[in-house]
C-alpha positions in Angstrom: 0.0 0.0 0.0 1.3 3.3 -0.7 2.2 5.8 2.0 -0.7 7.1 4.0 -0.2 10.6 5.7 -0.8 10.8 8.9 -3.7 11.1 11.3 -3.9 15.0 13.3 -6.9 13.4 14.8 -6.9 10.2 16.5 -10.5 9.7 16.5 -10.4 9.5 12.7 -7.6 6.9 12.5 -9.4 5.0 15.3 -12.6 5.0 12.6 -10.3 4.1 9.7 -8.8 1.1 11.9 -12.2 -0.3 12.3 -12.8 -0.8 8.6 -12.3 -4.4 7.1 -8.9 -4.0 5.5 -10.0 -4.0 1.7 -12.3 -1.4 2.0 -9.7 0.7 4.3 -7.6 0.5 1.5 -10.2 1.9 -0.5 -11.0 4.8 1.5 -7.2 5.5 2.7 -7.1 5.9 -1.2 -9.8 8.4 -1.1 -8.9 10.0 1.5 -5.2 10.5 -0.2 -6.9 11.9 -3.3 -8.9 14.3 -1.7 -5.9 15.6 0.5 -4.1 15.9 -3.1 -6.8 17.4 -4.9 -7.6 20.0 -2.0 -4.0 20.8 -2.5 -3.9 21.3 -6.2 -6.9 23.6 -6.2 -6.5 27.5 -6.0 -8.6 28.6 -2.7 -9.2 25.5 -1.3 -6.0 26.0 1.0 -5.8 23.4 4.3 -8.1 21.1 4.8 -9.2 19.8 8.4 -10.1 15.9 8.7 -12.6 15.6 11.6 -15.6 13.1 11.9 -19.0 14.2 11.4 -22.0 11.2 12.2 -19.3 9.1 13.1 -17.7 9.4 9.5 -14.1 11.3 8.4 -15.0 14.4 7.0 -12.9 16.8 5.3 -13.5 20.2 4.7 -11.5 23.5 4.1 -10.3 25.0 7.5 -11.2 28.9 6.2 -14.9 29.1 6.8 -16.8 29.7 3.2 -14.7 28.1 1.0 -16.5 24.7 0.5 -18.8 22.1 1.4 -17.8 19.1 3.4 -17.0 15.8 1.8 -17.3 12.7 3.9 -16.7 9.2 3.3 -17.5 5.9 4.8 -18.3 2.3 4.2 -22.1 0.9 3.4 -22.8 -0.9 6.8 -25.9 -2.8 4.6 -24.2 -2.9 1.8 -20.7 -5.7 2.2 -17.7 -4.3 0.2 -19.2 -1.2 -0.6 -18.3 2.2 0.2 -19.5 6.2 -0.7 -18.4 9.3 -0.9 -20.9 11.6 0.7 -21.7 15.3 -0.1 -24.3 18.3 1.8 -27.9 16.9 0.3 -28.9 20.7 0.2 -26.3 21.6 -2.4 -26.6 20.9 -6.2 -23.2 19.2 -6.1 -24.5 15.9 -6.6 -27.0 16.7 -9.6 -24.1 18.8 -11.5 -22.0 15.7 -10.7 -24.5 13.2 -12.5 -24.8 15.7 -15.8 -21.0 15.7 -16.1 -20.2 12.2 -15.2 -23.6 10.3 -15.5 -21.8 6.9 -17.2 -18.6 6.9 -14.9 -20.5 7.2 -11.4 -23.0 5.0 -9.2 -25.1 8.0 -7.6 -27.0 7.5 -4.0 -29.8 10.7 -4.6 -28.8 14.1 -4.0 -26.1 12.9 -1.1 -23.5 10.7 -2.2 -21.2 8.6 -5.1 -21.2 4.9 -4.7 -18.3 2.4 -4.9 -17.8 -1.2 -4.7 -14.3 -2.5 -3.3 -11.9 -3.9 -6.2 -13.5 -1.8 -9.1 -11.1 1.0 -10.9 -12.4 4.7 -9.8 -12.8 7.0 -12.3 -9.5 9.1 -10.9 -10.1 12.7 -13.1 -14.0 12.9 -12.7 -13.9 11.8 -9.0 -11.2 14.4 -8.4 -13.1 17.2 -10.5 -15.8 16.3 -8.4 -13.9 16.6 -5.4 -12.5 20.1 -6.3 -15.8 21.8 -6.9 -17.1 20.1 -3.8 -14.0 21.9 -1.8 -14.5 25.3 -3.5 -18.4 25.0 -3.4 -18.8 28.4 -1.5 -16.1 30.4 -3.2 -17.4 29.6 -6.9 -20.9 30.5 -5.7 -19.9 34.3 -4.3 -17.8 34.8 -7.3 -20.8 33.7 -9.7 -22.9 36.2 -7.1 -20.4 39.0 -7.7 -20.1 39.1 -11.6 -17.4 36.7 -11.9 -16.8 34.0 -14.0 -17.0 30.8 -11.5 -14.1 28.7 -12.2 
C-alpha cells in the first residue's frame, strides 16, 4: 500500500482502523486523493479531517470556502463504500450531468463504490474540487465573476 499521511486526529484513525482491510484501502485511497486534490486547487487552502455522524470528513479550515465531503463504508451494503456530499447543495446533480456513465449515484447525497473496481480518478477528483470550492465559486458567480 502506498504511503498514508498521517492522522492530526486520533478519532479518525481510530474509525479508519475499524474498517475491514480491503475497504480501508479503499478509503485510505480516497482520503489520499482528496488531500491531493484540496492541494492542487486555488482557494481551497488546508483542509481539516474531523468526523461528522461518526464518519471522516474533510473540509476546508477557512470558513466559506466549500462544502464538506465525507466518506464511509455501506454498513448494509458488504464491500461497498461512498463518498458523501451536503444533500442541500446541487453538487451531486451537477455531478450526474457531467459524469452520468462513470459514477454509481445514491440521490442528492452521495457517489457509490464497490471495493476492487477501478475509480474513475479525473472525474472523481473534478468532483472533489468543486465540492471543496463550493462556496467560493458561488460568491464569485454572485459578484459578476466567472466561476471557475
Amino acid at each position: 500500500m502506498p504511503k498514508t499521511r498521517s492522522f492530526n486526529d486520533p478519532n479518525v484513525k481510530a474509525v479508519f482502523d475499524s474498517y475491514p482491510p480491503g475497504l480501508r484501502a479503499d478509503l485510505l485511497r480516497l482520503r489520499e486523493m482528496i488531500f491531493d486534490t484540496a492541494s492542487e486547487t486555488d482557494g481551497v487552502g488546508r483542509l481539516v479531517e474531523t468526523l461528522k455522524w461518526g464518519q471522516p470528513a474533510y473540509l476546508p479550515a477557512r470558513r466559506k470556502i466549500g462544502s464538506t465531503i465525507r466518506i464511509d463504508i455501506l454498513k448494509d451494503q458488504p464491500g461497498r463504500y461512498a463518498m458523501f456530499f451536503h444533500c442541500q447543495t446541487p453538487l451531486v446533480d451537477t455531478f450526474r450531468e457531467l459524469y452520468r456513465d462513470q459514477f454509481v449515484f445514491q440521490g442528492n447525497r452521495a457517489l457509490l463504490f464497490s471495493h476492487g473496481d477501478p475509480l474513475p480518478l479525473d472525474a472523481l477528483g473534478h468532483c472533489v474540487a468543486l465540492s471543496l470550492t463550493y462556496h467560493l465559486r458561488r460568491r464569485r458567480a454572485g459578484s459578476g465573476k466567472a466561476a471557475p
